[in-house]
C-alpha positions, 0 to 999 in steps of 0.5 A, a space after each residue: 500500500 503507498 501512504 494515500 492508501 495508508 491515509 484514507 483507510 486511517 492508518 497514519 504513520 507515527 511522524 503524520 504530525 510532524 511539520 517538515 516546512 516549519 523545521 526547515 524555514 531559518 530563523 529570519 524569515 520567521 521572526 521578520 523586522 518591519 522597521 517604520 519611519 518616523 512620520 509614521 511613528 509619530 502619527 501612531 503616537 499622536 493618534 494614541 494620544 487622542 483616544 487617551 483623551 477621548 478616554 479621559 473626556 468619557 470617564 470625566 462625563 461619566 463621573 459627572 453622571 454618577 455624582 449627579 445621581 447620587 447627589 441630586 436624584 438621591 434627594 429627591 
């Protein structure tokens, strides 16, 4: 029987496992540097630094609410 046989009835040989690719691929292909320049690291900054803010702005109106509810509706 060749391994197309072997493989269809479900005899599997014991390395059916194995990834042969992954043993053979060197080091620097796997594990690629993508440097960027830095107008493009700098937008991302910039960018990271507006949701900051966005994030600050909810949690500032969201505190407001919440001293609002407990304060004013609580009286009444």
């Amino acid at each position: 029987m060749n391994e197309r046989e072997l493989f269809e009835k479900g005899c599997f040989s014991p390395s059916w496992l194995d990834d042969s690719e992954a043993e053979q691929m060197p080091i620097s292909t796997v594990y690629a540097r993508h440097n960027k320049d830095m107008k493009t690291l700098l937008k991302e900054l910039d960018q990271i630094k507006e949701r900051i803010q966005e994030i600050q702005a909810r949690q500032w109106h969201l505190a407001k609410l919440i001293h609002f509810h407990e304060n004013e509706l609580a009286k009444e």
